[in-house]
C-alpha positions in Angstrom: 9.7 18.8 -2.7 11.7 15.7 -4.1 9.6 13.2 -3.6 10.6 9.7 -5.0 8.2 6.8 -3.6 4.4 7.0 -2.2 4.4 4.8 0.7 1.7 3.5 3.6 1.8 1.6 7.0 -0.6 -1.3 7.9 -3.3 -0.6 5.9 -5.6 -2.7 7.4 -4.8 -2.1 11.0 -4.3 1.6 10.3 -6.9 2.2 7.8 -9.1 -1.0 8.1 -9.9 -1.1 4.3 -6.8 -3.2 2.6 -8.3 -2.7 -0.9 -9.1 1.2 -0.8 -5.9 1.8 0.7 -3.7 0.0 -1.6 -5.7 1.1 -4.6 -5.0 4.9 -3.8 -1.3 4.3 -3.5 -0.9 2.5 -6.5 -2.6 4.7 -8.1 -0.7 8.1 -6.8 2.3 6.3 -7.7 0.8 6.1 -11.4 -0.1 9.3 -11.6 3.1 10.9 -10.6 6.0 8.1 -11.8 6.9 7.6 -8.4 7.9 3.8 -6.4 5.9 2.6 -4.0 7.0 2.1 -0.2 4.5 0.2 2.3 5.8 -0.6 5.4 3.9 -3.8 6.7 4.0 -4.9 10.2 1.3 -7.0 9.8 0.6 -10.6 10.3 -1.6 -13.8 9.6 -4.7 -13.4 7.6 -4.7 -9.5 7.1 -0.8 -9.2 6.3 -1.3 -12.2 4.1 -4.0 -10.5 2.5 -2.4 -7.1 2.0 0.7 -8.5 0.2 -1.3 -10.5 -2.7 -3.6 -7.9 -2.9 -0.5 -5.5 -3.7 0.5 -8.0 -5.7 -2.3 -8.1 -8.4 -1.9 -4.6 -8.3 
């Protein structure tokens, strides 16, 4: 498999947990020397939320 980016949807509507999601992506990325790819539909507060918390990342 050619796998070039670790990716996500939503991960507060999908997964509920914005930190623990975004925290294991990141990190898989790391691990492997691959981009990261989240797909966010979200809005307000939570989508607010997930982009600076991706951000610090």
């Amino acid at each position: 498999m050619d796998i070039d980016f670790i990716g996500g949807v939503d991960p507060y509507s999908i997964d509920g947990a914005i930190e623990k999601t975004i925290d294991f992506t990141v990190q898989l990325a790391l691990d492997h020397n691959k981009g990261i790819d989240i797909h966010l539909h979200e809005s307000g507060e939570s989508g607010l939320k997930t982009v600076e918390y991706l951000i610090k990342k």
